[in-house]
N, CA and C of each residue as an Amber inpcrd file, in Angstrom:
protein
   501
  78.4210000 241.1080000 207.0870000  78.5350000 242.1290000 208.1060000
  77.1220000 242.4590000 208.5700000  76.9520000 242.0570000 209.5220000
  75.3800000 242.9360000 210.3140000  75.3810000 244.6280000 210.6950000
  74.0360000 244.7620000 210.5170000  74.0040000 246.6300000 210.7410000
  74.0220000 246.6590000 212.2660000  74.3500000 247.6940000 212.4870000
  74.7490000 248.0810000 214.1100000  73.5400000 248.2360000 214.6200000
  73.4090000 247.7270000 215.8710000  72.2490000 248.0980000 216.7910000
  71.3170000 248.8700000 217.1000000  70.4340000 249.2800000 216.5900000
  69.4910000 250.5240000 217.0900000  69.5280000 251.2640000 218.7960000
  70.2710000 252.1050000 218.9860000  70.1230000 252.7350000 220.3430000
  68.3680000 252.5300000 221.0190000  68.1820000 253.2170000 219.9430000
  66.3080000 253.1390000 220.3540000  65.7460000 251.5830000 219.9450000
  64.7580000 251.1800000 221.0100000  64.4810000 249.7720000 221.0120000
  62.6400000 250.4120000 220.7460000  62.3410000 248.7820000 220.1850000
  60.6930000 249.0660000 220.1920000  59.8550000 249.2750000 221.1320000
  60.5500000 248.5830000 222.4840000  59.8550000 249.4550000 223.8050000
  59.6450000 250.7220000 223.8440000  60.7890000 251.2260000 223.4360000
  60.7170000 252.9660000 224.1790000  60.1790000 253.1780000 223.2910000
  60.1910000 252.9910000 221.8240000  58.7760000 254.0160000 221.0980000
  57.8770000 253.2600000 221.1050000  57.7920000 251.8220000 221.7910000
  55.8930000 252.1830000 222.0750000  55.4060000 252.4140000 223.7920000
  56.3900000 252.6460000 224.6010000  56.3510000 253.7230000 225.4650000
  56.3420000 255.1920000 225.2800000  56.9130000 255.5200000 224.3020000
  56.6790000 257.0130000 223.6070000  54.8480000 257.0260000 222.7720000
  54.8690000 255.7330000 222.0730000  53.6070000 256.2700000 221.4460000
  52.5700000 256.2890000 222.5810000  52.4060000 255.8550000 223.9030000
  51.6760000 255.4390000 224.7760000  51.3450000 256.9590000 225.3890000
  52.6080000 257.8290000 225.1550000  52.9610000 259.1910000 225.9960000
  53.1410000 258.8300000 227.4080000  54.2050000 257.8860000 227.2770000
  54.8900000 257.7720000 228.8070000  56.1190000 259.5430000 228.7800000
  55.9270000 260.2790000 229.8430000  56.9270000 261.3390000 229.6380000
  58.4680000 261.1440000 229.6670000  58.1340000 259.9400000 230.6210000
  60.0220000 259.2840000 231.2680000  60.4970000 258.4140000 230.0480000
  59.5640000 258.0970000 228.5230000  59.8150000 257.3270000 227.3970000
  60.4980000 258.8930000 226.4000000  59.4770000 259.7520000 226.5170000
  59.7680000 260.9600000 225.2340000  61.1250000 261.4120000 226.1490000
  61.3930000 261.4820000 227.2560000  62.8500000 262.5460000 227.8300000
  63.8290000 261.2180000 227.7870000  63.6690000 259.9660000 227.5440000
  64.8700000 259.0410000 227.2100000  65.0730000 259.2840000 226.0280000
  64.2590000 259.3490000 224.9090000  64.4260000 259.7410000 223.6490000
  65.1580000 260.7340000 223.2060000  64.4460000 261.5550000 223.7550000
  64.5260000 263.0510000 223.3080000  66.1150000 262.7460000 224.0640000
  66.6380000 262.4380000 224.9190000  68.0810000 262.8260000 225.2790000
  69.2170000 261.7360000 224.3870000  68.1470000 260.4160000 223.9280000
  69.2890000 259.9780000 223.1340000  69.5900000 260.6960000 221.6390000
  68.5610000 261.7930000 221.2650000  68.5460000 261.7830000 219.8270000
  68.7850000 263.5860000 219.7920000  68.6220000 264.6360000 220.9260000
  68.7030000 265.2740000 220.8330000  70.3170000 266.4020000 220.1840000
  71.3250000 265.6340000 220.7020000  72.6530000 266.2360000 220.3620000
  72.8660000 265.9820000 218.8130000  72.4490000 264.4170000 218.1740000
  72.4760000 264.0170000 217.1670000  71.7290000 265.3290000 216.2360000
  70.0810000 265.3520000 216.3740000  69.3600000 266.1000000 215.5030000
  69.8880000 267.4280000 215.5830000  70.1980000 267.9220000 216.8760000
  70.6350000 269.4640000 216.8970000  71.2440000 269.5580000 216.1030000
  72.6110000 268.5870000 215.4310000  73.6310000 269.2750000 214.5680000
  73.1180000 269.0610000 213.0100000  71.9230000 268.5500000 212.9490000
  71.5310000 268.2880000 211.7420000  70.7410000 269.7870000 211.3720000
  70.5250000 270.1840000 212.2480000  69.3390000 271.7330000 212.4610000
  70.5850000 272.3120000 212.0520000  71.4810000 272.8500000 212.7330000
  72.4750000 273.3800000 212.4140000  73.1870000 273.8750000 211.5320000
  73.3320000 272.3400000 210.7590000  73.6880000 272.3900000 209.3590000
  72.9420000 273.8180000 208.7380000  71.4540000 273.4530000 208.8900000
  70.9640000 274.2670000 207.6280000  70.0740000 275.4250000 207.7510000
  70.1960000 275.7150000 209.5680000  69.3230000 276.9090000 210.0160000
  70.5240000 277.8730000 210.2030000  70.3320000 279.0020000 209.6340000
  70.8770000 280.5340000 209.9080000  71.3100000 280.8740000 210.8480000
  70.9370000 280.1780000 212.1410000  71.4380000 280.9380000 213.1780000
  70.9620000 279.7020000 214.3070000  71.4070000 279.8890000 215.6510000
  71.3600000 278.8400000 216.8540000  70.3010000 278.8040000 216.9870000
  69.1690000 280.0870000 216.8820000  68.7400000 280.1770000 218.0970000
  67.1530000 279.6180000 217.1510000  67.5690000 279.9120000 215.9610000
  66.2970000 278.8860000 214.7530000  66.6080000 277.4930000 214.2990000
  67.7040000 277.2900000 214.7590000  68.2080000 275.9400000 214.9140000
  67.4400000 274.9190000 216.2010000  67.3590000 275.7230000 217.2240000
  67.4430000 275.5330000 218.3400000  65.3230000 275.0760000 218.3800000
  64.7090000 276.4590000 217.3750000  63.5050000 275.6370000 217.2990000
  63.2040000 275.1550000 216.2690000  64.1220000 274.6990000 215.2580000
  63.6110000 273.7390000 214.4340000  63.7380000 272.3610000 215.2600000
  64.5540000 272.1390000 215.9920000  65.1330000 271.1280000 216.7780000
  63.7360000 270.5030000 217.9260000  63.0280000 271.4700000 218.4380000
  62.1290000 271.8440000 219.0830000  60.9470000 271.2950000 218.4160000
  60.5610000 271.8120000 216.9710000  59.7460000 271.1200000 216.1000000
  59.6990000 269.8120000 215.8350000  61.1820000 269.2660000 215.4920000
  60.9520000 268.2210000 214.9240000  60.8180000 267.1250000 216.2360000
  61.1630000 267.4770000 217.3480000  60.8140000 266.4720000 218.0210000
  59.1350000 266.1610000 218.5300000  58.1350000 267.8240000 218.1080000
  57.0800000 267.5020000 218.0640000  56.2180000 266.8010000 217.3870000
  56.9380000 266.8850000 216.0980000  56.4360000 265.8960000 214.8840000
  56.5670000 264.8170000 215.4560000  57.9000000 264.2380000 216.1190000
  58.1960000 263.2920000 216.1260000  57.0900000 262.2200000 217.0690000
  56.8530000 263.1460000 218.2840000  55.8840000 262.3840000 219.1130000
  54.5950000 262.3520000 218.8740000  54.1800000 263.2050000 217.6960000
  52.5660000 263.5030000 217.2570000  53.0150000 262.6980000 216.0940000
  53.6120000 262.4570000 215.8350000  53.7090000 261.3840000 214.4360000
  54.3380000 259.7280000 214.0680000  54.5120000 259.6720000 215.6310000
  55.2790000 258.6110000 215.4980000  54.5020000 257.1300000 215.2930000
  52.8830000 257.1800000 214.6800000  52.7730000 256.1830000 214.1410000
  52.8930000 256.0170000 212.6960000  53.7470000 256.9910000 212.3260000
  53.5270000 256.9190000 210.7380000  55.1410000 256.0860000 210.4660000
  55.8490000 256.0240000 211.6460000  57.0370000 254.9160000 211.6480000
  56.8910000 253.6290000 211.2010000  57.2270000 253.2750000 210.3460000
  57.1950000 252.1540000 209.8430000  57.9590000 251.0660000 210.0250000
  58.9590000 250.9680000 210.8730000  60.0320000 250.3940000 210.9450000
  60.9390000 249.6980000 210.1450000  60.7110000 250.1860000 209.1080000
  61.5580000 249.6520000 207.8360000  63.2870000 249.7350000 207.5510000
  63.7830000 250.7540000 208.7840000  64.8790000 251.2660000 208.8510000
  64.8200000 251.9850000 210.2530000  66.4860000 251.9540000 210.3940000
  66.4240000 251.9180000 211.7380000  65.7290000 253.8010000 212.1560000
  64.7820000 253.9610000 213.5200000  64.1880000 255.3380000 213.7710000
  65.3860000 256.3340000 213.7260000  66.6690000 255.9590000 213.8540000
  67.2470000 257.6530000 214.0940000  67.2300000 257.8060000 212.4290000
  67.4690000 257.1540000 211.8420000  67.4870000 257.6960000 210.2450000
  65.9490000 258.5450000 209.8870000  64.8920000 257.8200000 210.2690000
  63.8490000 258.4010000 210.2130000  63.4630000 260.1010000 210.4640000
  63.7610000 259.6470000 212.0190000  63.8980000 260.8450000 213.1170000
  64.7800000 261.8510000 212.1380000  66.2590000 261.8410000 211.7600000
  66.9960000 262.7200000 210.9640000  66.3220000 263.5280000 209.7980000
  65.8710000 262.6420000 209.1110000  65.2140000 262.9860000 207.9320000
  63.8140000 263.8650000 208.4730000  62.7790000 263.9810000 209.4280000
  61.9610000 264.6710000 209.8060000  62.8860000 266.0050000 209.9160000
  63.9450000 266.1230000 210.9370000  64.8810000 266.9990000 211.5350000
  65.2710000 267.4150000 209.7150000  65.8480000 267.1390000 209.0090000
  66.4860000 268.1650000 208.0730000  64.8310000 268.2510000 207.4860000
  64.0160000 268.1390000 207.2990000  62.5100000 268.8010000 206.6310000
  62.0190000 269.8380000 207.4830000  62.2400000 269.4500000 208.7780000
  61.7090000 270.5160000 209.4120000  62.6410000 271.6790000 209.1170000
  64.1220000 271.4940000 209.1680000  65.1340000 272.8410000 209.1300000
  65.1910000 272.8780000 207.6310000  64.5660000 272.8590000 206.8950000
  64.6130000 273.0650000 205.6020000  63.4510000 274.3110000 205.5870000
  62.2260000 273.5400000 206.0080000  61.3360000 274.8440000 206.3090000
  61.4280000 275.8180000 206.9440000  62.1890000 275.7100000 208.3660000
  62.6590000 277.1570000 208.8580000  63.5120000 277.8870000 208.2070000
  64.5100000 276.9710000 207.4210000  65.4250000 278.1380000 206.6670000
  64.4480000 278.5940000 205.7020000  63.5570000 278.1970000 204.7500000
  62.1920000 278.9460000 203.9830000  61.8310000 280.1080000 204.6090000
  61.1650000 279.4950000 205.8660000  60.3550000 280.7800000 206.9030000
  61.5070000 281.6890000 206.7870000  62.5720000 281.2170000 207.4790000
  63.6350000 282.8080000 207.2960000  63.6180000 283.4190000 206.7330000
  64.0740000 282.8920000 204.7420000  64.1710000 283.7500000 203.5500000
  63.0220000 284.5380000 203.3060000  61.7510000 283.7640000 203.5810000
  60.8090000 284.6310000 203.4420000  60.7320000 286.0860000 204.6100000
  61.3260000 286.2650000 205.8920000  60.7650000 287.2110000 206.8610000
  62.0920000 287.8740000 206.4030000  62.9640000 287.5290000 205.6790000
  64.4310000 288.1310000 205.7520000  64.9070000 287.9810000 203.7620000
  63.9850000 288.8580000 203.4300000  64.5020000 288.6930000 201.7050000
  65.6430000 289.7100000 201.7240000  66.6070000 289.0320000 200.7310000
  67.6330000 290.3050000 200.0380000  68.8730000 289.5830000 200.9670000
  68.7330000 288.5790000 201.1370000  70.3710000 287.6030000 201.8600000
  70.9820000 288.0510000 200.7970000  72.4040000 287.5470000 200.8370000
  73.8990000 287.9850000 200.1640000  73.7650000 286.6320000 199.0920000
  73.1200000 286.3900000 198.4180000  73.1500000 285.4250000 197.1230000
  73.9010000 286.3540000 196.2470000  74.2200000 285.3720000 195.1110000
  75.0120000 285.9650000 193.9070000  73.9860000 287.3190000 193.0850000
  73.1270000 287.1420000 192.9400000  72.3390000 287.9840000 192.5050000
  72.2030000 289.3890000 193.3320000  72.3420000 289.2730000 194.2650000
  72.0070000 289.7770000 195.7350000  73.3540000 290.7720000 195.9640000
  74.1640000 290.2870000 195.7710000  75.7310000 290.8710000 195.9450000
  75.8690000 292.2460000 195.0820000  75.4270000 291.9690000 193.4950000
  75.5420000 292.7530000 192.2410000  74.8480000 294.2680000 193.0430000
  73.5940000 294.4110000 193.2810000  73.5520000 295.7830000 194.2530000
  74.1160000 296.6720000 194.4440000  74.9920000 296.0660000 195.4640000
  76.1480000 296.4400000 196.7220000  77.4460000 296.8680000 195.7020000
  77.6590000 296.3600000 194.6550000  78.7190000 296.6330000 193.9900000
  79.1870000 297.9320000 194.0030000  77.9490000 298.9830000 193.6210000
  78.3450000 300.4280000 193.7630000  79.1750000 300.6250000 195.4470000
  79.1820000 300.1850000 196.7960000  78.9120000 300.8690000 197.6770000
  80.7840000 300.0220000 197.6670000  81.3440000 299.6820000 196.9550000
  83.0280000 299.0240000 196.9810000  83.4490000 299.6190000 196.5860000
  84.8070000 299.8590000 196.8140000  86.1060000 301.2240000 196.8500000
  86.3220000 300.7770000 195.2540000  86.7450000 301.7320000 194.5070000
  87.1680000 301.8700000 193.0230000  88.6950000 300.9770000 193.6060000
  89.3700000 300.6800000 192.7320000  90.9120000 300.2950000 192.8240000
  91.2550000 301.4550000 192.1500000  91.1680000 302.5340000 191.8700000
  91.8650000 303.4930000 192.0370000  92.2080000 303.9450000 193.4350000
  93.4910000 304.6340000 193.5790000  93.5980000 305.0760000 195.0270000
  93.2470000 306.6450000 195.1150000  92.2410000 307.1220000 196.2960000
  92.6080000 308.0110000 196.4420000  93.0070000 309.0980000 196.6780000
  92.7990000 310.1970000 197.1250000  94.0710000 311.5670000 197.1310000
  94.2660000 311.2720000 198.6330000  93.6690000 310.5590000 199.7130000
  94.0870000 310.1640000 200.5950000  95.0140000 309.1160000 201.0810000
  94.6120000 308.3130000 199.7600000  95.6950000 306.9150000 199.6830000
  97.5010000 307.4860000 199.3670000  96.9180000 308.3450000 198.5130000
  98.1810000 309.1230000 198.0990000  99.4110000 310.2860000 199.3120000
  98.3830000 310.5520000 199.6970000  99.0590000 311.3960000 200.8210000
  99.4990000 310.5770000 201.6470000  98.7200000 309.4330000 202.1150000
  99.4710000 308.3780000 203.3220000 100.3350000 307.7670000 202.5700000
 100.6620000 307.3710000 201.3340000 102.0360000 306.7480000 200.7140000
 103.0510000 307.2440000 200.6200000 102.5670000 308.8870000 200.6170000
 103.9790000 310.1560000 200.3740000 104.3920000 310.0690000 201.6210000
 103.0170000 309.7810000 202.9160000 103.9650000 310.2910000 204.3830000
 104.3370000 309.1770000 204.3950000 104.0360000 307.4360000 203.9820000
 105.1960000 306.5110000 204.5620000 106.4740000 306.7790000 203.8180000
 106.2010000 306.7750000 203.0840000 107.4070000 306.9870000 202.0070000
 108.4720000 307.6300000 202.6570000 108.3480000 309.3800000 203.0850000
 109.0300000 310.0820000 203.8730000 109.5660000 309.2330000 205.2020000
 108.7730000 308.4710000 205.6630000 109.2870000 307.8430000 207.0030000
 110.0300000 306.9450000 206.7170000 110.4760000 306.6160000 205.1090000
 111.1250000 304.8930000 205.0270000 112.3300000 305.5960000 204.8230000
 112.4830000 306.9190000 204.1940000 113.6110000 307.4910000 203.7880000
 114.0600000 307.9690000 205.0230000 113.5570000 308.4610000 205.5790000
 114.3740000 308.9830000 206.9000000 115.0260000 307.7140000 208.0690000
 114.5630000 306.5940000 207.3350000 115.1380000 305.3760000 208.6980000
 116.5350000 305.3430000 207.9580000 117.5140000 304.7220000 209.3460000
 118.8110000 304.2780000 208.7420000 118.7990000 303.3730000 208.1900000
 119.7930000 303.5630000 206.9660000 119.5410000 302.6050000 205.8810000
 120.6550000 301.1140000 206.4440000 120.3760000 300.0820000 206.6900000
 120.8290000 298.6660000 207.4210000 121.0590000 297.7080000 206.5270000
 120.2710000 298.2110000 205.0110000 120.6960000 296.9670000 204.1430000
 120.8710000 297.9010000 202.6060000 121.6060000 296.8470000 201.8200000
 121.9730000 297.6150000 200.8600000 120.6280000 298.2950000 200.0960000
 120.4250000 299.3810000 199.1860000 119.3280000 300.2540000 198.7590000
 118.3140000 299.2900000 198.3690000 118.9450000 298.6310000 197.0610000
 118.2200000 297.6020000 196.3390000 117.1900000 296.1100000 197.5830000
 118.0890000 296.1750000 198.3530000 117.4910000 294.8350000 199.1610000
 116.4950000 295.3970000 200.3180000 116.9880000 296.9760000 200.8430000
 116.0010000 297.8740000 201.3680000 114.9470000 297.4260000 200.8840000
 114.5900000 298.4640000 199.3040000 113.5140000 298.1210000 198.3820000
 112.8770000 297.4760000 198.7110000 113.4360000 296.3590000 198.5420000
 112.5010000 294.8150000 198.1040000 111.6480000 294.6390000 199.2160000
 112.5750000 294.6120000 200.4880000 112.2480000 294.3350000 201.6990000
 110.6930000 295.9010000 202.0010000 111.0720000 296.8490000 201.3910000
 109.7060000 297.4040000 201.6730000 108.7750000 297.4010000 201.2340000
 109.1730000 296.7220000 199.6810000 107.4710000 296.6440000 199.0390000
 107.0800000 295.5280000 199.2790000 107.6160000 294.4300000 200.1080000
 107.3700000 293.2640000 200.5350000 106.5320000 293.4050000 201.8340000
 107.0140000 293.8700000 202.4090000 106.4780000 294.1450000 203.8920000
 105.1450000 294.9540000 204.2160000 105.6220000 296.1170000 203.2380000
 104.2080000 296.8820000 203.4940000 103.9040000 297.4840000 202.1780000
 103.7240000 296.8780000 200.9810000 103.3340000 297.9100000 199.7730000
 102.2180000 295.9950000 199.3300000 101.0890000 296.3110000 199.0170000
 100.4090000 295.2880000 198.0690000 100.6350000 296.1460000 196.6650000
 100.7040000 294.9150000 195.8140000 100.9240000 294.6550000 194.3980000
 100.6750000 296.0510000 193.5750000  99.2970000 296.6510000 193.7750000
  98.6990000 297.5880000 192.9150000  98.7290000 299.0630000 193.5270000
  99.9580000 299.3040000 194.3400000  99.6450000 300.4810000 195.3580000
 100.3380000 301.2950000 194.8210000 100.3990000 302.9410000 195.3010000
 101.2870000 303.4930000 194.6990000 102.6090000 303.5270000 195.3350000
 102.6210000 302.7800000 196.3870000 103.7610000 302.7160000 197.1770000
 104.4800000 301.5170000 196.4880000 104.8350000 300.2570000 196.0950000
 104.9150000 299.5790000 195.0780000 105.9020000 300.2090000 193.7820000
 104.8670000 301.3410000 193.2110000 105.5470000 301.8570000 192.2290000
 107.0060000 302.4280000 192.4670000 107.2050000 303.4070000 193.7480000
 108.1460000 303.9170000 194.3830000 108.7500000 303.1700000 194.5990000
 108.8530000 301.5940000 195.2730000 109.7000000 300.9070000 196.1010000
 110.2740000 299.7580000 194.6010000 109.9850000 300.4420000 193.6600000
 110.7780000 299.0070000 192.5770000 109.8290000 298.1000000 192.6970000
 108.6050000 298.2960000 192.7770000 107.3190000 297.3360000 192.3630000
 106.6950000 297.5380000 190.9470000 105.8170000 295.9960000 190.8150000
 105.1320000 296.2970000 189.6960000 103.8770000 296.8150000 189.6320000
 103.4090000 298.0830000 188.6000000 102.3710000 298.4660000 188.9330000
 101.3320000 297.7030000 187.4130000
């Protein structure tokens, strides 16, 4: 089986290394959609995606004699593109410490609702409650029930307990 064709030929990058502009905007448009989604992958957001994407194509034309041709350039080109978005996601963590990592999360723990319910949780269960009793009853009591802690009671509520749930 032979490897597939290189899009990019040795003309255009040694029309690129020459700094022909009409060589770097053939390039840059065959490789640009490709690298963008590689930025993507691993930058935080579009718009640091957008200049890591920006970067690596500067490397690419200030560096493109360090190409060796040993393999085909978009693999090359890629691999610049995820180093460069490797470092912007760095630069990020560094201008933006305290992201939502596992460590990071433990914090915040205090600022999450107890699973206790309460005296408000309680009062809105007494007033649905009152509203389930006052509807006409359409199915037998027991299948009522079911049908209400199904519908609107989760597992651990106190509405649950009332409707023939488990608490």
């Amino acid at each position: 089986m032979t490897a597939p064709a290189s899009a990019i030929s040795d003309t255009l990058l040694a029309a690129c290394r020459r700094g022909e502009e009409s060589a770097q905007l053939r390039l840059y448009n065959l490789l640009a959609p490709q690298l963008m989604g590689v930025c993507l992958r691993y930058c935080p957001s579009q718009a640091e995606a957008e200049d890591a994407l920006q970067n690596t194509f500067v490397k690419l034309f200030t560096r493109l004699d360090q190409y060796r041709g040993e393999g085909p350039f978009e693999a090359w080109a890629r691999r610049v593109a995820v180093r460069t978005s490797l470092h912007a996601l760095e630069k990020h963590r560094v201008r933006h410490p305290g992201g939502y990592g596992p460590a990071d999360l433990d914090g915040h723990a205090a600022d999450l609702p107890s699973g206790e319910p309460s005296a408000l949780d309680e009062l809105a269960a007494a007033d649905l409650l009152n509203h389930l009793a006052a509807l006409p009853p359409r199915l037998p009591h027991r299948a009522q029930s079911i049908r209400y802690r199904r519908l609107l009671a989760p597992r651990n509520s106190p509405v649950a307990g009332h409707c023939g749930g488990h608490q």
